[in-house]
C-alpha positions as CSV (number, residue, x, y, z in Angstrom):
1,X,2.8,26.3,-28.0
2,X,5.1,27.0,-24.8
3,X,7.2,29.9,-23.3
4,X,9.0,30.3,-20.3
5,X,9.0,33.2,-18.3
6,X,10.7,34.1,-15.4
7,X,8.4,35.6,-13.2
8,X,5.7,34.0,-10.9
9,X,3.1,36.7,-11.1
10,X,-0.4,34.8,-11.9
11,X,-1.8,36.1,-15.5
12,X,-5.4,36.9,-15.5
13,X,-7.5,34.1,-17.1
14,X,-4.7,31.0,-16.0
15,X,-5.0,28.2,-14.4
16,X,-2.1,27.9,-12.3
17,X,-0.6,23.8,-11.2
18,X,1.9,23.6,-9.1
19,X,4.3,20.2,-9.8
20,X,5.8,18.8,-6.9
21,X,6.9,15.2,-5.5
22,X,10.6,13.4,-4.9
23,X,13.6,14.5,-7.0
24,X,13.7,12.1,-10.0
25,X,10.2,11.8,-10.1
26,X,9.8,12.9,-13.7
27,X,8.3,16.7,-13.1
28,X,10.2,18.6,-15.4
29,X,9.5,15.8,-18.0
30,X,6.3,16.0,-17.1
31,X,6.1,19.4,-17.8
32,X,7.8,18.6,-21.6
33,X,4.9,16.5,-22.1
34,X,2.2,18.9,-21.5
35,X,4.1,21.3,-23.0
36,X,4.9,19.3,-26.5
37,X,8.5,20.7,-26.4
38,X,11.4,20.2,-24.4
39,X,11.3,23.8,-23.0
40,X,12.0,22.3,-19.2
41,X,15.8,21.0,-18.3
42,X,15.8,17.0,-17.1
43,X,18.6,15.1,-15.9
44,X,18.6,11.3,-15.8
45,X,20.7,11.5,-12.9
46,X,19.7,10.7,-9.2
47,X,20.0,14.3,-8.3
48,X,17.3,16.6,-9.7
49,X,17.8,19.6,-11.9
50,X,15.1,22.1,-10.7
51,X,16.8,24.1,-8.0
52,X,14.2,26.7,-7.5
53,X,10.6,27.4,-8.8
54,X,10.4,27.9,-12.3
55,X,7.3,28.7,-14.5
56,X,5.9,27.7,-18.2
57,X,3.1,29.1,-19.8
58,X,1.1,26.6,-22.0
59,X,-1.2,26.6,-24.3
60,X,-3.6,23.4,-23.9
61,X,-5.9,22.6,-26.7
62,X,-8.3,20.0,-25.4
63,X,-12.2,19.9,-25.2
64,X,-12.0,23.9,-24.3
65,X,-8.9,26.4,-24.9
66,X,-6.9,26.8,-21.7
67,X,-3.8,29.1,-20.9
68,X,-2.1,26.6,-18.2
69,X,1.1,27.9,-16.1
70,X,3.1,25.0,-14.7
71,X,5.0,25.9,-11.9
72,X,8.5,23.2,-11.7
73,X,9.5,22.7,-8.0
74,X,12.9,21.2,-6.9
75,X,12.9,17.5,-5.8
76,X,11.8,16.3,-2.8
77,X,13.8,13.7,-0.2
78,X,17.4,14.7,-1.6
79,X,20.0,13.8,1.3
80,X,22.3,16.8,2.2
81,X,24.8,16.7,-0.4
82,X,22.0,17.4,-3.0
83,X,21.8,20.5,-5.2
84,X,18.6,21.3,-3.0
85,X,18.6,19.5,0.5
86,X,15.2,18.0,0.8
87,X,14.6,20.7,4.3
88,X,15.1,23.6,2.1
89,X,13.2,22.1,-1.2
90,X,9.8,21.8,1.5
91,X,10.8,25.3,2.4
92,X,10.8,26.6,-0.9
93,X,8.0,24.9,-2.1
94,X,5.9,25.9,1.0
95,X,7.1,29.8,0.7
96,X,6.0,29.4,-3.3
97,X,2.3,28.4,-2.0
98,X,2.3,30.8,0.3
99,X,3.3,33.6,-2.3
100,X,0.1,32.3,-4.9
101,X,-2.0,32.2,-1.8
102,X,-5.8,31.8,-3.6
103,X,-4.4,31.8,-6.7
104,X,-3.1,28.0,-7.3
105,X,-6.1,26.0,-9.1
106,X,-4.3,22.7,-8.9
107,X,-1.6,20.6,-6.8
108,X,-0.5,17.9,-9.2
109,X,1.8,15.3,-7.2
110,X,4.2,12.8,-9.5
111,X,5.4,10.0,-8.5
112,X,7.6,7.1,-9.8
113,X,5.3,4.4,-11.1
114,X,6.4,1.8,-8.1
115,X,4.9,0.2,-5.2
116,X,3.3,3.2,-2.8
117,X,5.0,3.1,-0.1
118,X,4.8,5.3,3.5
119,X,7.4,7.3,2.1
120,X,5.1,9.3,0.5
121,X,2.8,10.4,2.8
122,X,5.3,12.6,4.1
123,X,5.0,15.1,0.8
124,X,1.9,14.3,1.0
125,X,0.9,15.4,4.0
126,X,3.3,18.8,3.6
127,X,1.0,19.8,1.0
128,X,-1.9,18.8,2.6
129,X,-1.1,20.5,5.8
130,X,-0.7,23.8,3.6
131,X,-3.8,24.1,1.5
132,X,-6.0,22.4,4.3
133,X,-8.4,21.5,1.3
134,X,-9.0,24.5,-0.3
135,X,-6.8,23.0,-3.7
136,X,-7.4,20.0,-5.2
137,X,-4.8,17.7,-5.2
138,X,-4.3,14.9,-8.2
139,X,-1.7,12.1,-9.0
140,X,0.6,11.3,-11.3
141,X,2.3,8.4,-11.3
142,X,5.5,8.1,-14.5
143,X,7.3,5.9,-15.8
144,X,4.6,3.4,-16.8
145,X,6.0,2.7,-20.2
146,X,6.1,-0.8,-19.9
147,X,3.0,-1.3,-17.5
148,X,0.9,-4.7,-18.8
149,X,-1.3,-4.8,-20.1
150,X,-2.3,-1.0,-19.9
151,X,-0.7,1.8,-17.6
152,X,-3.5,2.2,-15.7
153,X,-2.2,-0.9,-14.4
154,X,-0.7,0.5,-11.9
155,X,-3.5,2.8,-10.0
156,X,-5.5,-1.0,-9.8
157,X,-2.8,-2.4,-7.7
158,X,-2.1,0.8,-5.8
159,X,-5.3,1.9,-5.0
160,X,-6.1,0.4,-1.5
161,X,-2.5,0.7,-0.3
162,X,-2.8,4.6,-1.6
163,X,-5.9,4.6,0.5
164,X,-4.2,2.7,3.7
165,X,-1.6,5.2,4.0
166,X,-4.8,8.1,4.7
167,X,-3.7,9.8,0.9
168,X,-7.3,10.6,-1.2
169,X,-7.2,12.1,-4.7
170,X,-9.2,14.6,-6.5
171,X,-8.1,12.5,-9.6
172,X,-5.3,10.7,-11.0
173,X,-3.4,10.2,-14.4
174,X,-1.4,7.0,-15.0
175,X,1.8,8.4,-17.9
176,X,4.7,7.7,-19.7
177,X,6.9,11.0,-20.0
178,X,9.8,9.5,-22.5
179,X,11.0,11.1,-25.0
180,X,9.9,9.8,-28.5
181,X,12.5,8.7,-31.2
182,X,11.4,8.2,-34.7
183,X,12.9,4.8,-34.5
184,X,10.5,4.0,-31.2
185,X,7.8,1.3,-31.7
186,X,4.1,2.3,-32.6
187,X,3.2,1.1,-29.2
188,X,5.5,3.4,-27.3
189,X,4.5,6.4,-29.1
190,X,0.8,5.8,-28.5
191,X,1.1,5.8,-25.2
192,X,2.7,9.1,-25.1
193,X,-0.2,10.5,-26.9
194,X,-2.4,9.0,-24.7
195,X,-0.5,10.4,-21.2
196,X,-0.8,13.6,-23.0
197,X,-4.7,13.4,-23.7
198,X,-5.0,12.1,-19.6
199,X,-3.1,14.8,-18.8
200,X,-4.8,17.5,-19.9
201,X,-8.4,16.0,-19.1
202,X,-6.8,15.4,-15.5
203,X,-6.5,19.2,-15.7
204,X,-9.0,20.7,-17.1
205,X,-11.8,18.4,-15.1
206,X,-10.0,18.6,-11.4
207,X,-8.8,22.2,-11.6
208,X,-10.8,25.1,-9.5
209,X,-12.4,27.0,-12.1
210,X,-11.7,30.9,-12.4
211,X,-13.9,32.9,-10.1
212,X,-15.3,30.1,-8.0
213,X,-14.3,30.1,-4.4
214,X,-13.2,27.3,-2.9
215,X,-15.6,25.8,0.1
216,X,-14.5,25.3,3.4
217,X,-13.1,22.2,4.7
218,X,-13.9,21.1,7.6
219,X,-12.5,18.1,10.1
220,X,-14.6,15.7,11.4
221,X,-13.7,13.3,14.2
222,X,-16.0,10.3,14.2
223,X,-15.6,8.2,17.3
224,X,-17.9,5.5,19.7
225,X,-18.3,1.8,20.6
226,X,-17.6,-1.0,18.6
227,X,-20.8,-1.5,16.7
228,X,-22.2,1.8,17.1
229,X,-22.4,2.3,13.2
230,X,-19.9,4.7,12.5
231,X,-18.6,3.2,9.5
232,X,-22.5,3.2,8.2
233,X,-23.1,6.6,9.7
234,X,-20.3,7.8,6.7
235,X,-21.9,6.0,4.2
236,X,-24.9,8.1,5.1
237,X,-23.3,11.4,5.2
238,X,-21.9,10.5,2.0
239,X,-25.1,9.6,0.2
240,X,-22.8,6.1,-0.9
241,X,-20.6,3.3,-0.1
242,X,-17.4,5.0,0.8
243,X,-16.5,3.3,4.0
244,X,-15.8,-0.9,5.6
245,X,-19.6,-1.6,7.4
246,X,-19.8,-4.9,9.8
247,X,-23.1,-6.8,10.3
248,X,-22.1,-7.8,13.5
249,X,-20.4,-6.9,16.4
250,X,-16.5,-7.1,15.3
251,X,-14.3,-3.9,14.5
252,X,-14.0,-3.4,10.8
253,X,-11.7,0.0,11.6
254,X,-8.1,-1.4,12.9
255,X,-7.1,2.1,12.7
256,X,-8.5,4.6,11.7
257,X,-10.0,6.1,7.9
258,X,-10.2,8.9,6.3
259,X,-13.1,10.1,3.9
260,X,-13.9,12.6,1.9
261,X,-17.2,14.0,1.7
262,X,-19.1,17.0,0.0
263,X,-22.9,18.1,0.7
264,X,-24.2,21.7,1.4
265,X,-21.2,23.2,-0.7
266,X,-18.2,22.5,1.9
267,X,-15.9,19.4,1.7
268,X,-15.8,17.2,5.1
269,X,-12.6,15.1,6.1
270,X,-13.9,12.2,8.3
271,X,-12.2,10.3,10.3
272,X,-13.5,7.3,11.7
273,X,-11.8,5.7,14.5
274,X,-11.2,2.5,16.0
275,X,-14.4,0.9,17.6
276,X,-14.1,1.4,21.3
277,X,-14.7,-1.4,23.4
278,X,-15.7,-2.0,27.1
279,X,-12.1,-0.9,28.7
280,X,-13.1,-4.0,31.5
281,X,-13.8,-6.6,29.4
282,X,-10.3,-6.1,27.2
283,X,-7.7,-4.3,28.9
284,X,-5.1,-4.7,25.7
285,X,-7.6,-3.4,22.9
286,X,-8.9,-0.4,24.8
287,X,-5.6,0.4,25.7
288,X,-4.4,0.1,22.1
289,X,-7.8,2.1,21.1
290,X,-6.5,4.9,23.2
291,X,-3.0,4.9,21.7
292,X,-4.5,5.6,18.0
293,X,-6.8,8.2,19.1
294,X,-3.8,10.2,20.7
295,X,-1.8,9.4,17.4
296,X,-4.5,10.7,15.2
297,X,-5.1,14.2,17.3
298,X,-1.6,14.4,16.6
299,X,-1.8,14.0,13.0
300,X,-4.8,16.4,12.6
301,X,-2.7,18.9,14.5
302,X,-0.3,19.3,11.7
303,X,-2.9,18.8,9.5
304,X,-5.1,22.5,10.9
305,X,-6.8,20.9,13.8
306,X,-10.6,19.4,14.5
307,X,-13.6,21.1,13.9
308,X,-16.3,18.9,14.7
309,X,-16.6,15.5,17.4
310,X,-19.4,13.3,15.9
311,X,-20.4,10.9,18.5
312,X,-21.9,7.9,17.5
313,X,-24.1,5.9,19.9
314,X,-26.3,2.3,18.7
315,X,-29.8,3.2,21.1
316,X,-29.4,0.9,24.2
317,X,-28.9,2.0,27.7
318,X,-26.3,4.8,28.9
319,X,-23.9,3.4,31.0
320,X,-20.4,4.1,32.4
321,X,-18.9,2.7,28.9
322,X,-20.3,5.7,27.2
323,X,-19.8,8.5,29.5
324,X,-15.7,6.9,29.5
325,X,-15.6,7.4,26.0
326,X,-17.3,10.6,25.9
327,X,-14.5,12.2,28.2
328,X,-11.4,10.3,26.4
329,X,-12.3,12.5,23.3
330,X,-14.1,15.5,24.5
331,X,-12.0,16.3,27.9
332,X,-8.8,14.3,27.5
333,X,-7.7,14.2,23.7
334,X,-9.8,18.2,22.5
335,X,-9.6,19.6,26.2
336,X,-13.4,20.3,25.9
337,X,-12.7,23.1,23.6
338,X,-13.7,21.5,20.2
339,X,-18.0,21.5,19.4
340,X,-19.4,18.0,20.3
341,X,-22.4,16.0,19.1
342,X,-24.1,13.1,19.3
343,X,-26.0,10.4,16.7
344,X,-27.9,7.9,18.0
345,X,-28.4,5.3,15.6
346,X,-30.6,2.1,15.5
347,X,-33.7,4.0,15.6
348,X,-35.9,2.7,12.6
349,X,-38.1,0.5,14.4
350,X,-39.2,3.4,16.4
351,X,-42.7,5.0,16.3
352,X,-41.0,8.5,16.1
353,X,-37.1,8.1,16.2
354,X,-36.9,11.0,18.7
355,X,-39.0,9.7,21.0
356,X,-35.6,8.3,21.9
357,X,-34.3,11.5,22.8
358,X,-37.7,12.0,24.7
359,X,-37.2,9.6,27.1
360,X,-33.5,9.7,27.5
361,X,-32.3,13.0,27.5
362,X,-32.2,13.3,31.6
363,X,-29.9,10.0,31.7
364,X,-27.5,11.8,29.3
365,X,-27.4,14.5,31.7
366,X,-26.6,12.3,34.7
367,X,-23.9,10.9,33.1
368,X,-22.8,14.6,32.4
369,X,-23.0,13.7,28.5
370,X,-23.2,17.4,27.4
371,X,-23.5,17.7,23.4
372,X,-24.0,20.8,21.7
373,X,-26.7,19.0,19.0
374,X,-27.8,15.6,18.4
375,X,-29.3,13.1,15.4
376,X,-32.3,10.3,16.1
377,X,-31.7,8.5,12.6
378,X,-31.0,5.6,11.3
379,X,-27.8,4.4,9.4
380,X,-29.4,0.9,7.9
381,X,-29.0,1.0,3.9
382,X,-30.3,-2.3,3.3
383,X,-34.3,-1.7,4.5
384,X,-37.3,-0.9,2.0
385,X,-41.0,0.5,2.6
386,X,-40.6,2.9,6.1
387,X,-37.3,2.2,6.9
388,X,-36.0,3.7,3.6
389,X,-37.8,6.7,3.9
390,X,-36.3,7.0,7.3
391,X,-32.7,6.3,5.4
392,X,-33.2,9.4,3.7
393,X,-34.9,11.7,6.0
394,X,-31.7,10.3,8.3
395,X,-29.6,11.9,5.7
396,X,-30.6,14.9,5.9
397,X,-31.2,15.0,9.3
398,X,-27.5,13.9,9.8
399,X,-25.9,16.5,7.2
400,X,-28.1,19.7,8.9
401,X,-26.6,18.8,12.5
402,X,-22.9,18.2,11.1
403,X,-23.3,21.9,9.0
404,X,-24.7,23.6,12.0
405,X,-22.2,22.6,14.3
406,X,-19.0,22.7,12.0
407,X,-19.6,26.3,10.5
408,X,-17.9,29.5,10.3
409,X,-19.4,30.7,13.4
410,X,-18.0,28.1,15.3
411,X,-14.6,29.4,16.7
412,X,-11.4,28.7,14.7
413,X,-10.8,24.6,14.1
414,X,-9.0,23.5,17.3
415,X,-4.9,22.5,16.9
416,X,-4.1,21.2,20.1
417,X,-1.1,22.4,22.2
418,X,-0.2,21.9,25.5
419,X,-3.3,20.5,27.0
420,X,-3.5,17.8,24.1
421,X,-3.8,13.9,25.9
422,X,0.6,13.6,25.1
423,X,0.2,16.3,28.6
424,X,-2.5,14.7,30.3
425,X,-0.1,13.8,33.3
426,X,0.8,17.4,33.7
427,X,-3.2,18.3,33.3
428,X,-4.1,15.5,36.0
429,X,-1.5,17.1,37.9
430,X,-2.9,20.4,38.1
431,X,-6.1,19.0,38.8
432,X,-4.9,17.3,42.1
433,X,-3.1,20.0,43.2
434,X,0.4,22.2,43.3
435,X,2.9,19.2,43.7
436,X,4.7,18.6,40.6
437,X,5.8,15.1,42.9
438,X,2.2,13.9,42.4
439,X,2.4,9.7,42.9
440,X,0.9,7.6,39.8
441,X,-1.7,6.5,42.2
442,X,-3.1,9.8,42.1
443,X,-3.6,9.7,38.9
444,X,-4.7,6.2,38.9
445,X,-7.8,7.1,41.1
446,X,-8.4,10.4,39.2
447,X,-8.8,7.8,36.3
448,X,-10.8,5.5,37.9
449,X,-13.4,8.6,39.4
450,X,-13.2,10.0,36.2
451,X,-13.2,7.3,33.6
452,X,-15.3,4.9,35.5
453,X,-12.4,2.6,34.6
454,X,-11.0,-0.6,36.2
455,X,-7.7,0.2,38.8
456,X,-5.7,-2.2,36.2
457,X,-6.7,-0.3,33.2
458,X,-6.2,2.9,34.8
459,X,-2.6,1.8,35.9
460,X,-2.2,1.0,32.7
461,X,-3.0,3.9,30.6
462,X,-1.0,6.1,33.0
463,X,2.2,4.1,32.4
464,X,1.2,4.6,28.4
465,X,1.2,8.3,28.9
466,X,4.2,8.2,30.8
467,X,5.9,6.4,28.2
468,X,4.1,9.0,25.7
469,X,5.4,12.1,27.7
470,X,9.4,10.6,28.0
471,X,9.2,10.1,24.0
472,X,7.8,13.0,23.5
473,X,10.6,14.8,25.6
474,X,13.4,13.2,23.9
């Protein structure tokens, strides 16, 4: 049962999805599917056929009785002699969010059954940047017809790229949207039935139900030396193996990941970074380290900004290493305005793990390491006897410092701006004085005072941020 309607008013007691993704994609086929009629226009041409939002009501009939209005988008990534250019197609779609406001229960992004590729991160991230987490947002890949030896096929091999490329899923549905001929094999028309079945689970289980409010998500900026525990630290946060852990020293984050994690009613984003390394000992890789972290505070700018540092330190002495990293995030790349604090991990073979904190806390303040909270846990999964009941107490220990720190009360999630690290030549500047002539030595000593950082490195990362600031400008 279907109807089309032209208005985009919500109906009290629906569950509004909105379709988007690239033109050719298969939505408004999609949207036949669910449907069980052909009630949307297609086109099997390159071009799409949607050209501005359009509505259906539908009727799904699946484990409960749901009144589902699927909101058609025009294509995505059409050039400019398109019927919608893909600049005005993000516009639309972004104004049609914006005009549901709360009232969209599902984001359901359909893709062409191919090889993921960077390309879509870009929709994507549109999305993702608009809803900031307060949507759940599912995949549907089409056009798995003849995917062997099942459709789902295809999420098995794309999985980890899909994952690579910083995309996560609330859920996902693996289709065939053809049309049906009496004349098609038995086969064929199975698999439509069973796209239509995974559809309407896909719905009914990832869609925000009626009258529950969405939590708050929150971004989380995980950052520290190279075989702190960072990637472990997530695990623990997350109560389960989400995230790459190393037993030994070497980096098992090239770049940087992104994980999803729910406790205490909110949904965390973390991101954990590239494990920073002795800037001294390997000029290249720290220098490299500090590229990504600029590239991802530019990310999460577009993205609604940071609301938490989580600074993870393995219990050993404080030294200079520390106290460089500390400022690269905290003063350099958040301009000391986003809420900072500190894990210390390594601790189950202490008597009281914050005894550690006892006896250190005055070295932290030497090294003007200000945090606004701290953990003394331990982030080591594979112990028994004491040490797992310190694994768990750790938990909880670790989610009550990340809630109190990363709440409403804390002032709005910080977006960056002018005084992000892509300006930290004009910062440095201004911190030396009134020349705008000031002489890269300057800055290379300002570095080295600041930083604690060798003269090379420091030469170094000032000709990266001048490079930074020219591409930038251009």
């Amino acid at each position: 049962m279907s109807s089309s309607s032209p208005a985009l008013q919500h109906t009290e007691g629906t569950c509004n999805v909105v379709i988007f993704g690239e033109t050719g994609a298969g939505k408004s086929s999609l949207i036949n599917l669910i449907a069980k009629t052909h009630t949307a226009p297609t086109s099997g041409e390159a071009t799409g056929c949607t050209t501005e939002p359009h509505p259906y009501d539908v009727l799904i009939l699946n484990n409960n009785l749901l009144t589902v209005k699927l909101f058609d988008t025009p294509g995505l990534g059409e050039g400019s002699q398109g019927k919608v250019p893909d600049e005005k197609a993000r516009q639309i779609l972004k104004e049609l969010l914006q005009s549901l406001r709360n009232e969209v229960h599902l984001l359901m992004y359909c893709v062409r059954g191919v090889r993921a590729t960077k390309r879509l991160c870009r929709n994507y991230d549109l999305i993702r940047s608009e809803v900031n987490g307060r949507v759940p947002i599912v995949l549907v890949a089409t056009f798995l017809e003849d995917e062997e030896p099942d459709m789902e096929k295809w999420w098995r091999d794309s999985e980890r790229s899909i994952l690579d490329f910083g995309m996560t899923f609330a859920g996902h549905a693996c289709v065939t949207t053809l049309t049906i001929d009496e004349s098609d094999s038995d086969r064929l028309k199975q698999r439509r039935k069973q796209s239509y079945r995974t559809l309407c689970d896909l719905i009914e289980q990832c869609r925000l139900s009626k009258g529950v409010r969405p939590s708050m998500h929150k971004t989380i900026v995980l950052f520290g030396e190279t075989g702190a525990g960072k990637s472990s630290l997530v695990n623990l946060m997350a109560g389960g193996e989400v995230a790459d852990t190393s037993p030994d020293m070497q980096r098992c984050t090239m770049e940087w990941k992104e994980h999803i994690i729910d406790f205490g009613g909110d949904s965390y984003t973390v991101f954990d970074t590239v494990g920073l390394r002795e800037p001294q000992l390997e000029v290249k890789g720290y220098l490299e380290t500090v590229e990504n972290a600029y590239q991802l505070i530019k990310t999460l700018e577009k993205r609604g900004g940071i609301d938490l540092l989580l600074f993870c330190f393995r219990a050993d002495r404080v030294t200079a290493t520390l106290q460089s990293n500390y400022r690269l995030f905290h003063e350099f790349l958040c301009d000391k305005k986003v809420p900072i604090v500190l894990a210390i991990t390594n601790l189950e073979r202490e008597q009281r793990m914050e005894d550690f904190w006892d006896r250190n806390h005055k070295t932290f303040k030497q090294y003007h390491i200000e945090v606004a909270g701290h953990a003394c846990i331990t982030a080591a999964n594979r112990l028994d006897g004491r040490h797992r009941i310190l694994y768990e107490e750790s938990r909880i220990t670790i989610r009550k410092l990340v809630q109190q720190f990363a709440t409403d009360e804390q002032k709005k999630a910080w977006v960056g701006g002018d005084n992000q690290f892509v300006s930290l030549m004009g910062k440095l500047k201004g911190l030396l004085g009134e020349n705008s002539h000031v002489k890269s030595k300057n800055l290379v000593s300002h570095l080295i005072k600041r930083c604690s950082i060798s003269k090379d490195v420091a030469q170094e990362l000032v000709s990266l941020i001048q490079k930074t600031n020219i591409a930038t400008a251009t």
